[in-house]
Chimera marker file (.cmm) of the C-alpha trace (Angstrom):
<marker_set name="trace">
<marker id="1" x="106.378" y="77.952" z="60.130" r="1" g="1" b="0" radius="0.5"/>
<marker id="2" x="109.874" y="79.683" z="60.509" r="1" g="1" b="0" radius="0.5"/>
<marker id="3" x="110.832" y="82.982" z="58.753" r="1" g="1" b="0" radius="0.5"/>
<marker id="4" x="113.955" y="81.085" z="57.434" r="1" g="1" b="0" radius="0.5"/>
<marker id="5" x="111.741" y="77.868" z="56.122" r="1" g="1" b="0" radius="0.5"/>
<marker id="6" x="109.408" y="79.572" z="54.653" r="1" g="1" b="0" radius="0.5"/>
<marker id="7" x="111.886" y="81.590" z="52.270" r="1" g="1" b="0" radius="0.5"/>
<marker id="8" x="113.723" y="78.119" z="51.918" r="1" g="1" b="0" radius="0.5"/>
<marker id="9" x="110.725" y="76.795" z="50.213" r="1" g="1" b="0" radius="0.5"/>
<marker id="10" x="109.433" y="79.703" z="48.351" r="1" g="1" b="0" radius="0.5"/>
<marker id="11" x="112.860" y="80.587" z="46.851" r="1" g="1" b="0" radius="0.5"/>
<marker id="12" x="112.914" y="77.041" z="46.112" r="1" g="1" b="0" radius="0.5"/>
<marker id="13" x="115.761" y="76.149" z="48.177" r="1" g="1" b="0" radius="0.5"/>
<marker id="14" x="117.436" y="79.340" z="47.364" r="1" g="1" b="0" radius="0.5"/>
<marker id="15" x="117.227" y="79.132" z="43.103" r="1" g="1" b="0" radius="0.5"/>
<marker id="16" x="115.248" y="82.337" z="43.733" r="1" g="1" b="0" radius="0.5"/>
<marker id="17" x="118.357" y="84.404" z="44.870" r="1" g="1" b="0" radius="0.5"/>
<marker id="18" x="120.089" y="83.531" z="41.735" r="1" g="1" b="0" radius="0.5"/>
<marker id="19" x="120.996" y="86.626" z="39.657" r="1" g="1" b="0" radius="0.5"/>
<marker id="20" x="119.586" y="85.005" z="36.593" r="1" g="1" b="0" radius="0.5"/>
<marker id="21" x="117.683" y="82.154" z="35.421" r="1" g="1" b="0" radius="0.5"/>
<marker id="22" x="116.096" y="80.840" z="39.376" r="1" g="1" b="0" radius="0.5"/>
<marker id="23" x="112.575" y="81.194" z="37.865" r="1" g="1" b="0" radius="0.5"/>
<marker id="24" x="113.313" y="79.122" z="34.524" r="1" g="1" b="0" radius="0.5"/>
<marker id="25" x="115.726" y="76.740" z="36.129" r="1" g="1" b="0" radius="0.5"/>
<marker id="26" x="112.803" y="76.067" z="39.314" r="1" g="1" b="0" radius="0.5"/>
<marker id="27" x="110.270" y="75.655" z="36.155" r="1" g="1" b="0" radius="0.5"/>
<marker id="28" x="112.598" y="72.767" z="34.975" r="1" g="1" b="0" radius="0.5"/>
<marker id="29" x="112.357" y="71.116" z="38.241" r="1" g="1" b="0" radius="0.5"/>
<marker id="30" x="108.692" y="71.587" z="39.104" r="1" g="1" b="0" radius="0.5"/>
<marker id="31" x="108.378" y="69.629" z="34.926" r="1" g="1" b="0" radius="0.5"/>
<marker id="32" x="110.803" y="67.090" z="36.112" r="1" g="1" b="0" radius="0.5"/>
<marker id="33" x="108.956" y="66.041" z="39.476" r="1" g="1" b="0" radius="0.5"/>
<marker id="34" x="105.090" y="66.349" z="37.849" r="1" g="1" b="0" radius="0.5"/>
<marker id="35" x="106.681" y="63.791" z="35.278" r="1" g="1" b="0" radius="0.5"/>
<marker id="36" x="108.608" y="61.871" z="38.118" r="1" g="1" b="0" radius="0.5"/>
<marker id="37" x="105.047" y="61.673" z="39.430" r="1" g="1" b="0" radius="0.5"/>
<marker id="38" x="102.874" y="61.023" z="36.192" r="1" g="1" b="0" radius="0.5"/>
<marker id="39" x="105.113" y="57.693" z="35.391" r="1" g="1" b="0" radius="0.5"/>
<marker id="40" x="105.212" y="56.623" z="39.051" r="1" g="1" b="0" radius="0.5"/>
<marker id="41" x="101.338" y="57.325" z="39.526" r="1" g="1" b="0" radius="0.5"/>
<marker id="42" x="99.545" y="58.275" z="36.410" r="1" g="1" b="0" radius="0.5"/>
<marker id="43" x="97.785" y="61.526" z="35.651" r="1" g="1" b="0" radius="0.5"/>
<marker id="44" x="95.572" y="61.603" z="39.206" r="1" g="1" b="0" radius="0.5"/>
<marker id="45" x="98.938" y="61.744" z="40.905" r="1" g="1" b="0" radius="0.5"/>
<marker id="46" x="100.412" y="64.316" z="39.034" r="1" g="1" b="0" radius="0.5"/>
<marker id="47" x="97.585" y="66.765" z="38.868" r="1" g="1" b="0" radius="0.5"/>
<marker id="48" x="97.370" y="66.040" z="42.339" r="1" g="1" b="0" radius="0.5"/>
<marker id="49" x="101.179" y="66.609" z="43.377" r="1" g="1" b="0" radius="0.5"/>
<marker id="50" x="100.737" y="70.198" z="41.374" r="1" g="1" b="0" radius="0.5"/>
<marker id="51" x="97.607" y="71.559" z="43.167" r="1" g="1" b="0" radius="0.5"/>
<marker id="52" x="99.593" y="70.775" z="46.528" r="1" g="1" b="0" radius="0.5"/>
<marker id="53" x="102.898" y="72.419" z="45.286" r="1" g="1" b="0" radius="0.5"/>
<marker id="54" x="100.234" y="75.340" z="44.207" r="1" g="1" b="0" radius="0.5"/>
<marker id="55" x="99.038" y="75.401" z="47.962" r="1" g="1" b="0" radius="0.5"/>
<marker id="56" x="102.318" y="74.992" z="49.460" r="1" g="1" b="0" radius="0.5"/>
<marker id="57" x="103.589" y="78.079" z="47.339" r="1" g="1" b="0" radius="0.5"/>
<marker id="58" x="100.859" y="79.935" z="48.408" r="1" g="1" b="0" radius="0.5"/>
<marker id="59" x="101.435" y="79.385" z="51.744" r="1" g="1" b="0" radius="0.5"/>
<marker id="60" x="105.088" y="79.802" z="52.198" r="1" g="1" b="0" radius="0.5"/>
<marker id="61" x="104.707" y="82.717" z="49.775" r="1" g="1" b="0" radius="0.5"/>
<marker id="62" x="102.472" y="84.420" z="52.377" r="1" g="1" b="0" radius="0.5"/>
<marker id="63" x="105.055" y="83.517" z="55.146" r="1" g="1" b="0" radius="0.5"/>
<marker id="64" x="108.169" y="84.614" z="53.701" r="1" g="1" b="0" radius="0.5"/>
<marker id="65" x="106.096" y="88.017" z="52.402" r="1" g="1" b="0" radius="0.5"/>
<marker id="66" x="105.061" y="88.709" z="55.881" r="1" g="1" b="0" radius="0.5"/>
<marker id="67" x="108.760" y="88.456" z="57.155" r="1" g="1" b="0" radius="0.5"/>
<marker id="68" x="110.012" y="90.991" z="54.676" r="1" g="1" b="0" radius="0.5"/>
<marker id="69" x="110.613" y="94.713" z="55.592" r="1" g="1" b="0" radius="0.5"/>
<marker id="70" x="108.057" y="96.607" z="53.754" r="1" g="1" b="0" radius="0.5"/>
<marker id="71" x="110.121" y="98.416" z="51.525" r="1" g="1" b="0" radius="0.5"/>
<marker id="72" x="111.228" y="94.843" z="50.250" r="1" g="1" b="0" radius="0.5"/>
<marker id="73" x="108.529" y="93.101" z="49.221" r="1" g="1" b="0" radius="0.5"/>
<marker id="74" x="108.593" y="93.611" z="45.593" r="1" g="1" b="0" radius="0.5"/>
<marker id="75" x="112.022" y="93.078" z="45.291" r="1" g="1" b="0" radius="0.5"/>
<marker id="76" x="110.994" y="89.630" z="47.755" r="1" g="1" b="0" radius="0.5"/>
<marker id="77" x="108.178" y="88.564" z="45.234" r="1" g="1" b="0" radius="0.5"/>
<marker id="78" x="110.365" y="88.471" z="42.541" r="1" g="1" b="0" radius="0.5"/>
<marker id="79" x="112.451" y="85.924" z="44.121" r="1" g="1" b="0" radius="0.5"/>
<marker id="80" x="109.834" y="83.156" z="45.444" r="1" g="1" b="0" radius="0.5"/>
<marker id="81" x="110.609" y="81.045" z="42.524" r="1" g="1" b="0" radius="0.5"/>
<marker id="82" x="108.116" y="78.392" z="43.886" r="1" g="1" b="0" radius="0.5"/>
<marker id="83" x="105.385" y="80.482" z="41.325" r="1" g="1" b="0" radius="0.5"/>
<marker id="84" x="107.235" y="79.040" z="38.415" r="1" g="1" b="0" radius="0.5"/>
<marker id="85" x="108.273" y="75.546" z="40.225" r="1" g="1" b="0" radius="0.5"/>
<marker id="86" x="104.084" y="75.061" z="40.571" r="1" g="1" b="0" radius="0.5"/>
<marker id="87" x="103.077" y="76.838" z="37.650" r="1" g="1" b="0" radius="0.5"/>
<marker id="88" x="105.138" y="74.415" z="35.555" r="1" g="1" b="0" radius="0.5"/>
<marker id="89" x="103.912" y="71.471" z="37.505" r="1" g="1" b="0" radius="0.5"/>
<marker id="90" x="100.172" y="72.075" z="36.359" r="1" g="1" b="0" radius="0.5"/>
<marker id="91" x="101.105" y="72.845" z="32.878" r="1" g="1" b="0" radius="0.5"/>
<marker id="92" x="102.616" y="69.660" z="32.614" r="1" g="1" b="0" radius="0.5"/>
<marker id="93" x="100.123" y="67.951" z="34.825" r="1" g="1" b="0" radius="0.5"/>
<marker id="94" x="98.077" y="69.029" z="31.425" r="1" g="1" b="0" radius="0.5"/>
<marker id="95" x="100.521" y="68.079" z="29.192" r="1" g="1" b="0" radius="0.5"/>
<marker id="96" x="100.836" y="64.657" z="26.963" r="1" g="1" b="0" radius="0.5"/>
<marker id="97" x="104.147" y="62.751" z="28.914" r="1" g="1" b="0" radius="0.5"/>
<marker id="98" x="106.363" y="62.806" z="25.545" r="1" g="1" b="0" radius="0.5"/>
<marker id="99" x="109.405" y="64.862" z="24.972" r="1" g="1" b="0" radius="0.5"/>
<marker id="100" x="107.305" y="66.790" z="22.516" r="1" g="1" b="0" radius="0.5"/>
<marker id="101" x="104.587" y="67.103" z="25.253" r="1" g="1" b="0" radius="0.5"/>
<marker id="102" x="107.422" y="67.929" z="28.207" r="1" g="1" b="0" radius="0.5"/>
<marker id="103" x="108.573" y="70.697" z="25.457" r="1" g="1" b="0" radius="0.5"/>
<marker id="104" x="105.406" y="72.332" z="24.854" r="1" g="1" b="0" radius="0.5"/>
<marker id="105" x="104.446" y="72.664" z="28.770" r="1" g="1" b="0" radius="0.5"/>
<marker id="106" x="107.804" y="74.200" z="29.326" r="1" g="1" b="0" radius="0.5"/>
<marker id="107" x="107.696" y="76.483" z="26.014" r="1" g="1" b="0" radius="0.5"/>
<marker id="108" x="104.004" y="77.428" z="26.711" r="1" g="1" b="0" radius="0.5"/>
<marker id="109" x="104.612" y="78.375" z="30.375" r="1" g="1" b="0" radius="0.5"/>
<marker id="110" x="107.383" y="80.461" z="29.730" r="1" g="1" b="0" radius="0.5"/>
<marker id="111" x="105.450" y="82.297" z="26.956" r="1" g="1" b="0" radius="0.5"/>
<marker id="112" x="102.421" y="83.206" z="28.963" r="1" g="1" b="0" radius="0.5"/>
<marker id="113" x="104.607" y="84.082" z="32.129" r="1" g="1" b="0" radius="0.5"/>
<marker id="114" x="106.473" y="86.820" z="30.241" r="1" g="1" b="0" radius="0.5"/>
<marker id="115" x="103.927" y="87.812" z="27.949" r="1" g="1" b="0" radius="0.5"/>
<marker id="116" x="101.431" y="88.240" z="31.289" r="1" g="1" b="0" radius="0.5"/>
<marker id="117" x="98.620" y="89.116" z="29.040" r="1" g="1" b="0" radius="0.5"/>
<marker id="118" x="96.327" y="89.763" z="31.557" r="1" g="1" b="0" radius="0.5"/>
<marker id="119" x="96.490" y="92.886" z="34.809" r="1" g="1" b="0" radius="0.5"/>
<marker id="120" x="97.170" y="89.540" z="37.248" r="1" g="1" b="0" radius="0.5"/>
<marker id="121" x="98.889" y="91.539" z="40.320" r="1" g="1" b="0" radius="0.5"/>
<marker id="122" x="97.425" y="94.440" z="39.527" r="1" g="1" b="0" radius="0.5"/>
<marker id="123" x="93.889" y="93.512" z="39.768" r="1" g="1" b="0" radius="0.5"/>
<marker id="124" x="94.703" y="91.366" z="42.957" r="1" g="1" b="0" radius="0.5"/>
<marker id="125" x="95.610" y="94.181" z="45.054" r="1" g="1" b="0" radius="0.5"/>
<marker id="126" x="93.342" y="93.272" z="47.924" r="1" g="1" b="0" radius="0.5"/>
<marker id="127" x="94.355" y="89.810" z="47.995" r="1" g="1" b="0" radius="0.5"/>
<marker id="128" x="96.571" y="88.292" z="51.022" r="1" g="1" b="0" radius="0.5"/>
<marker id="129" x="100.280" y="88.494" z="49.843" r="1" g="1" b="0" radius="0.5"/>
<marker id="130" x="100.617" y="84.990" z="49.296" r="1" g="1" b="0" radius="0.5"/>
<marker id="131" x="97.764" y="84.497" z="46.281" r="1" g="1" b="0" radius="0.5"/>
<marker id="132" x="99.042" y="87.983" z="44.981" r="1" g="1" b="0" radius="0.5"/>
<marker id="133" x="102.756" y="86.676" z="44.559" r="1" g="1" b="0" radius="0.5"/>
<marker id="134" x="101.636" y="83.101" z="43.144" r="1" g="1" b="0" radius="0.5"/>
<marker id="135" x="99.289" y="84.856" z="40.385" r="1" g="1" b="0" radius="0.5"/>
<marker id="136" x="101.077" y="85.314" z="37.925" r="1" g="1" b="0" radius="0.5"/>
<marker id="137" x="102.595" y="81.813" z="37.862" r="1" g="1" b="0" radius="0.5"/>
<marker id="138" x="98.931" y="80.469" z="38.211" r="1" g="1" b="0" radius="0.5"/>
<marker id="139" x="97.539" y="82.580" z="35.548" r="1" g="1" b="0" radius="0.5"/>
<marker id="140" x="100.246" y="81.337" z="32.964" r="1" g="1" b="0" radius="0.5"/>
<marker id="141" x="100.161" y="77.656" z="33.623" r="1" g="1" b="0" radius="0.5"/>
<marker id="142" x="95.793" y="77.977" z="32.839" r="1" g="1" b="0" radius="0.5"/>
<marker id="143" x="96.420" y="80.132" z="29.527" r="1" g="1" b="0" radius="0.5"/>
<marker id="144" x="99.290" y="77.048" z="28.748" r="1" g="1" b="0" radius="0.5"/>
<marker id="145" x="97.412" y="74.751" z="29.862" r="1" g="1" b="0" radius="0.5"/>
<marker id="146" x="94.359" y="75.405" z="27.391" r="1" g="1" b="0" radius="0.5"/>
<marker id="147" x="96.785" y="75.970" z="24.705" r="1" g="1" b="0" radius="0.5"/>
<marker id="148" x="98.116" y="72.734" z="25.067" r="1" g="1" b="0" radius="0.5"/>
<marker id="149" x="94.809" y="71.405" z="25.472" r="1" g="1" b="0" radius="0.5"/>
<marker id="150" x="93.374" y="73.492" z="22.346" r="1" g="1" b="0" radius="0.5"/>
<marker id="151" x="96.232" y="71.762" z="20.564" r="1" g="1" b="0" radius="0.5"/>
<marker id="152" x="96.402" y="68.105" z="21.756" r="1" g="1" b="0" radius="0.5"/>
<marker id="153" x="92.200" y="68.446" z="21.018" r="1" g="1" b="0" radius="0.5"/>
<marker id="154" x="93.018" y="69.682" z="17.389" r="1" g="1" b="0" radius="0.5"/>
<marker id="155" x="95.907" y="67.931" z="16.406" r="1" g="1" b="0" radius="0.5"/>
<marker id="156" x="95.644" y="64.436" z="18.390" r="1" g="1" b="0" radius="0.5"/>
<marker id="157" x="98.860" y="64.481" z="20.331" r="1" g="1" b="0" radius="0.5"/>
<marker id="158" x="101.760" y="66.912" z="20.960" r="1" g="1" b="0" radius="0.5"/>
<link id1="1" id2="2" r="1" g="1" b="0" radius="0.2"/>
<link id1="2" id2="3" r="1" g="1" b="0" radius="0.2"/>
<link id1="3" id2="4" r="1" g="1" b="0" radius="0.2"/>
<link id1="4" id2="5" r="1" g="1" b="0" radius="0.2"/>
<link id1="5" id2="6" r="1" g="1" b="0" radius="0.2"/>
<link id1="6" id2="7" r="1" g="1" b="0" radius="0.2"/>
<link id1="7" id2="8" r="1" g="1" b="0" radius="0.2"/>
<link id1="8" id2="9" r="1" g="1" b="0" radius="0.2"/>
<link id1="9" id2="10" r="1" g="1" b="0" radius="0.2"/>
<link id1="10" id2="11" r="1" g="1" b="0" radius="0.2"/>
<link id1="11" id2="12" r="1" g="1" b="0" radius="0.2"/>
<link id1="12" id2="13" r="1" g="1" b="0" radius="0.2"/>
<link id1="13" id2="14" r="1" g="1" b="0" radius="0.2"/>
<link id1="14" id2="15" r="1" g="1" b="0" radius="0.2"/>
<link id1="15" id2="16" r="1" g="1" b="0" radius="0.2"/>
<link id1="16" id2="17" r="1" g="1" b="0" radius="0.2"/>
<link id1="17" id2="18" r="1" g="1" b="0" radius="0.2"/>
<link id1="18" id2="19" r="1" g="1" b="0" radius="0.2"/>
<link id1="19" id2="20" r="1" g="1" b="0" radius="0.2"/>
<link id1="20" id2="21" r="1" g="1" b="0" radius="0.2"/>
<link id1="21" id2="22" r="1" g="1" b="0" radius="0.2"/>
<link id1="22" id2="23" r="1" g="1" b="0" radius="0.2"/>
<link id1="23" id2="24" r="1" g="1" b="0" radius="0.2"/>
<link id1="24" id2="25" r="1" g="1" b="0" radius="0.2"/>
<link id1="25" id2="26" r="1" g="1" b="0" radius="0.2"/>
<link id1="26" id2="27" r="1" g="1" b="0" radius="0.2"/>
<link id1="27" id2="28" r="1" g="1" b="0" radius="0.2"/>
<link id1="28" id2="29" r="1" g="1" b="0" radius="0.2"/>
<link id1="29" id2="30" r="1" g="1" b="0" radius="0.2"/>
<link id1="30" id2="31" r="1" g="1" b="0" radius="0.2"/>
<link id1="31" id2="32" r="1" g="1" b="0" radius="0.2"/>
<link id1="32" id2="33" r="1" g="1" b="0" radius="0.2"/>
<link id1="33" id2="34" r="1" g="1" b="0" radius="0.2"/>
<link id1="34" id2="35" r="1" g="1" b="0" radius="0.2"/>
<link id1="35" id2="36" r="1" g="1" b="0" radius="0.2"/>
<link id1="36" id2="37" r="1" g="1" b="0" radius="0.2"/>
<link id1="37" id2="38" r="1" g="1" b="0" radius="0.2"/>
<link id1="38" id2="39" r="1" g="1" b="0" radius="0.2"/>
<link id1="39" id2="40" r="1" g="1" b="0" radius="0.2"/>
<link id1="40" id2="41" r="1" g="1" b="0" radius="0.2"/>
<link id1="41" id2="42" r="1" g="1" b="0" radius="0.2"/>
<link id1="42" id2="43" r="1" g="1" b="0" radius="0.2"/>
<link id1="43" id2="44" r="1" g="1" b="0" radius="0.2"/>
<link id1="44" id2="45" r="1" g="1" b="0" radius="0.2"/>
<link id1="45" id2="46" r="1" g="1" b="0" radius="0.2"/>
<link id1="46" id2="47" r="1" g="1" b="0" radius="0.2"/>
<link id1="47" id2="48" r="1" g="1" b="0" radius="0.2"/>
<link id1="48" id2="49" r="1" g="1" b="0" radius="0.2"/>
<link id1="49" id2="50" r="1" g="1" b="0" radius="0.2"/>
<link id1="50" id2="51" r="1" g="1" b="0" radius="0.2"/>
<link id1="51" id2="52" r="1" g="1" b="0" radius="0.2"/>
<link id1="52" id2="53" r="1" g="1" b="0" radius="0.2"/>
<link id1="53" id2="54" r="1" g="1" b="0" radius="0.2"/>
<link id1="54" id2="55" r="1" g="1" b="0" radius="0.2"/>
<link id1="55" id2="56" r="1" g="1" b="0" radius="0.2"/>
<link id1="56" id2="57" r="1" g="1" b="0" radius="0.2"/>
<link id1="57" id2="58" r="1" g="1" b="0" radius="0.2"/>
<link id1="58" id2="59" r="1" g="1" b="0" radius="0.2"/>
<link id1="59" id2="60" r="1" g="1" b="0" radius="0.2"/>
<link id1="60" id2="61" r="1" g="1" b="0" radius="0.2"/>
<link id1="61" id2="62" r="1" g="1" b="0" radius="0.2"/>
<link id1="62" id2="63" r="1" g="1" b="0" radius="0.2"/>
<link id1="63" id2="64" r="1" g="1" b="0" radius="0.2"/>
<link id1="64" id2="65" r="1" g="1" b="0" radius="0.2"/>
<link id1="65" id2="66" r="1" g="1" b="0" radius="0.2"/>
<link id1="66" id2="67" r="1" g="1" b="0" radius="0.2"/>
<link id1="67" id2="68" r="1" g="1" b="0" radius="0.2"/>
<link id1="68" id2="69" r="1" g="1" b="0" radius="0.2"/>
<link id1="69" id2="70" r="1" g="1" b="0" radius="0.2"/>
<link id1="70" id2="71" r="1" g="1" b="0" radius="0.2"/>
<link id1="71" id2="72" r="1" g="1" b="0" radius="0.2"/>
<link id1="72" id2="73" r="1" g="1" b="0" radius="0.2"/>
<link id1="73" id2="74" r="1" g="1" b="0" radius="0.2"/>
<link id1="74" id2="75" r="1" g="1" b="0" radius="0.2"/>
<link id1="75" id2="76" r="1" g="1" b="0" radius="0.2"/>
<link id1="76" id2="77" r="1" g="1" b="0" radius="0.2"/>
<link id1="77" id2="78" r="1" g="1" b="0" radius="0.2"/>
<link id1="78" id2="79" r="1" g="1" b="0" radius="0.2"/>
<link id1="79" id2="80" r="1" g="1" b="0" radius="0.2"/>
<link id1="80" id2="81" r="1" g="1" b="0" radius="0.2"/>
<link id1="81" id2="82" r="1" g="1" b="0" radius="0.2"/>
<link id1="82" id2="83" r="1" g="1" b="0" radius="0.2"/>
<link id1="83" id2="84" r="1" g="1" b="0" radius="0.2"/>
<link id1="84" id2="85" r="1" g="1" b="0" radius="0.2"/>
<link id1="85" id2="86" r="1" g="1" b="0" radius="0.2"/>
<link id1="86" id2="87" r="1" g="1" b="0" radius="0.2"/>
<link id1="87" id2="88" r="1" g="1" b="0" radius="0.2"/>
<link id1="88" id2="89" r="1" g="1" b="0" radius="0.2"/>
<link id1="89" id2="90" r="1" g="1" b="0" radius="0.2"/>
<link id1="90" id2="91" r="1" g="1" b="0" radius="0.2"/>
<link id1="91" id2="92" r="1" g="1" b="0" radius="0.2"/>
<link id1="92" id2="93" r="1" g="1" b="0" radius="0.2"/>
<link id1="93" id2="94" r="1" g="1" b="0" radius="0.2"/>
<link id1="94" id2="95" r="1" g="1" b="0" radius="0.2"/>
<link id1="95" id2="96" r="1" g="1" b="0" radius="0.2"/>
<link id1="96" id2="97" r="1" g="1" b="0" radius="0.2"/>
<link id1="97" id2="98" r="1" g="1" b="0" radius="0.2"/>
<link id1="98" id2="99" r="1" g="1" b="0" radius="0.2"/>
<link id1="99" id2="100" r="1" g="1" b="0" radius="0.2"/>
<link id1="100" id2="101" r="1" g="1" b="0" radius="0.2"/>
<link id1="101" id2="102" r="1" g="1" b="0" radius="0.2"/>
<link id1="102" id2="103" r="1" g="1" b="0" radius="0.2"/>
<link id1="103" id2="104" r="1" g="1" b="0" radius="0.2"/>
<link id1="104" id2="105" r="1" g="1" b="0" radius="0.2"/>
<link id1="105" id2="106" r="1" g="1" b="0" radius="0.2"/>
<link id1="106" id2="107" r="1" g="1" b="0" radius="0.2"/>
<link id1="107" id2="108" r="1" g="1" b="0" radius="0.2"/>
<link id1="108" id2="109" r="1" g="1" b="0" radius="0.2"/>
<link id1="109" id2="110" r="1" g="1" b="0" radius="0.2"/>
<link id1="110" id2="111" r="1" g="1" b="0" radius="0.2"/>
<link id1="111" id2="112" r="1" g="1" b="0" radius="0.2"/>
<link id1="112" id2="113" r="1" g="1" b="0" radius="0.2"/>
<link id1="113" id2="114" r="1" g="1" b="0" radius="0.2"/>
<link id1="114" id2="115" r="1" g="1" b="0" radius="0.2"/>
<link id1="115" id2="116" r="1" g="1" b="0" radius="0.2"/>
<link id1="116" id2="117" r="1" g="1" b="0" radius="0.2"/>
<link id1="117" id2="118" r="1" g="1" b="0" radius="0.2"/>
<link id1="118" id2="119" r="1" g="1" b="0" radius="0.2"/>
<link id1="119" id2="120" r="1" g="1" b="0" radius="0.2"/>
<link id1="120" id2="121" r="1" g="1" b="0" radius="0.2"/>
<link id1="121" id2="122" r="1" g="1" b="0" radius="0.2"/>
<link id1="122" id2="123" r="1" g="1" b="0" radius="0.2"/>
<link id1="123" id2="124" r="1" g="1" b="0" radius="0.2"/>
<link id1="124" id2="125" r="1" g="1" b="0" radius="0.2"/>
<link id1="125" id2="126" r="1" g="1" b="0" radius="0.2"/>
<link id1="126" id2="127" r="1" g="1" b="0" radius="0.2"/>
<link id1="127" id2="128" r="1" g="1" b="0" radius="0.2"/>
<link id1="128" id2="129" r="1" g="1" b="0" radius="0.2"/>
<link id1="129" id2="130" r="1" g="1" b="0" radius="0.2"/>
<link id1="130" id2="131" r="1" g="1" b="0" radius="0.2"/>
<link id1="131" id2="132" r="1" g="1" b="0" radius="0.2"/>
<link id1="132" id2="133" r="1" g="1" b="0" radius="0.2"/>
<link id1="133" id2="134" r="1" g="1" b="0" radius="0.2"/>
<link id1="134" id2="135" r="1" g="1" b="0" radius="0.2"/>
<link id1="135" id2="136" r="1" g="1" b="0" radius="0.2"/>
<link id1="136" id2="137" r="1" g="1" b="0" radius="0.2"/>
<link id1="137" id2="138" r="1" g="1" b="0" radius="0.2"/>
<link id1="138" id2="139" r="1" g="1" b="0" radius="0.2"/>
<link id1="139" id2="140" r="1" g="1" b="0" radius="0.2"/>
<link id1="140" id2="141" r="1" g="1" b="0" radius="0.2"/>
<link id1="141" id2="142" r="1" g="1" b="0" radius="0.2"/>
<link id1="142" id2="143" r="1" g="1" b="0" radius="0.2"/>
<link id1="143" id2="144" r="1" g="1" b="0" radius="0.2"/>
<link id1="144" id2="145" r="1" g="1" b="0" radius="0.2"/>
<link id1="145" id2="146" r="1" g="1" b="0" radius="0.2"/>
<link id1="146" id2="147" r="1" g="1" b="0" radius="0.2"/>
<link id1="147" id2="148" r="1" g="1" b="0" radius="0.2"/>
<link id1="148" id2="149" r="1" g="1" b="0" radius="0.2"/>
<link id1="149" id2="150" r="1" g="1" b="0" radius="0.2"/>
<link id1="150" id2="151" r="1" g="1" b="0" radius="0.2"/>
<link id1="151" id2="152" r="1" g="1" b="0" radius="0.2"/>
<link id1="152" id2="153" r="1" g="1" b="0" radius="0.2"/>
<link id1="153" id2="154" r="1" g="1" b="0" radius="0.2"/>
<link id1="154" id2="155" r="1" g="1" b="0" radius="0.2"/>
<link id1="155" id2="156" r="1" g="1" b="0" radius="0.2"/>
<link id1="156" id2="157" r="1" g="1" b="0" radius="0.2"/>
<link id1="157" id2="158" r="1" g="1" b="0" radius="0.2"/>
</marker_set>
C-alpha cells in the first residue's frame, strides 16, 4: 500500500485534515453506510461491514503512522479520522435501525470518545501503531455499544 493511499483512507478521504469537526463529521458517515448496509442486508451485513472498516482502519492506520516523521505522529494520530468512521459503524451495527436508535449510537459514541474513561493509548504503548491509534475509537463504540444494549434490554426499544 502507498504512503499517499494509506493517509487517503485513514483521514477518511482527507475529513481528517479538517480544522474542526473531521472526526464527528467521518462518525456521521461511518452511521450512514452501517445503516446503508443494515436495510440492504440485515444485521449480519452490517456487523460485518463494521469489523472490516475496523480492520481496514487498523491497517491503513499502521501505514500512514509508519510514513510519518517521528516527531509527527501524534499530531498524525489525531487526524486518521477512520477511528471514528469504524467506531461509529459498530455502535450502530449494535444499535436498533430507528431514528431514535441512529440517535443514540451517534450520541453514545461521541460521549464515550470524549469522556475516554479508560487509560486506552496509554496502556497500549507496546502495541503496533496501527491498534494504538484505532483504540480509542474501538474502546468507545464497546462502552456505547453495551449502553445501548443495557438500554434496548431494559426498556424494549430505543
Amino acid at each position: 500500500m502507498t504512503p499517499a493511499l494509506a493517509r487517503a483512507i485513514a483521514t477518511v478521504g482527507g475529513l481528517g485534515m479538517l480544522p474542526r469537526f473531521g472526526g464527528p463529521i467521518a462518525s456521521a458517515l461511518g452511521l450512514a453506510l452501517v445503516v446503508g448496509a443494515d436495510v440492504a442486508g440485515g444485521p449480519w451485513l452490517a456487523a460485518l461491514v463494521a469489523i472490516a472498516a475496523a480492520a481496514l482502519g487498523v491497517w491503513t492506520c499502521e501505514h500512514a503512522l509508519r510514513s510519518a516523521a517521528a516527531g509527527l505522529i501524534e499530531a498524525e494520530s489525531r487526524r486518521l479520522v477512520v477511528r471514528d468512521l469504524a467506531g461509529q459503524m459498530l455502535v450502530g451495527a449494535a444499535a436498533p435501525i430507528t431514528p431514535a436508535g441512529v440517535l443514540l449510537a451517534f450520541g453514545a459514541y461521541q460521549l464515550f470518545l470524549h469522556a475516554r474513561p479508560w487509560p486506552a493509548l496509554e496502556s497500549l504503548v507496546r502495541v503496533p501503531r496501527g491498534i494504538a491509534a484505532m483504540a480509542d475509537g474501538v474502546f468507545a463504540a464497546l462502552g456505547a455499544a453495551l449502553t445501548i444494549g443495557f438500554m434496548t434490554w431494559t426498556l424494549g426499544s430505543a
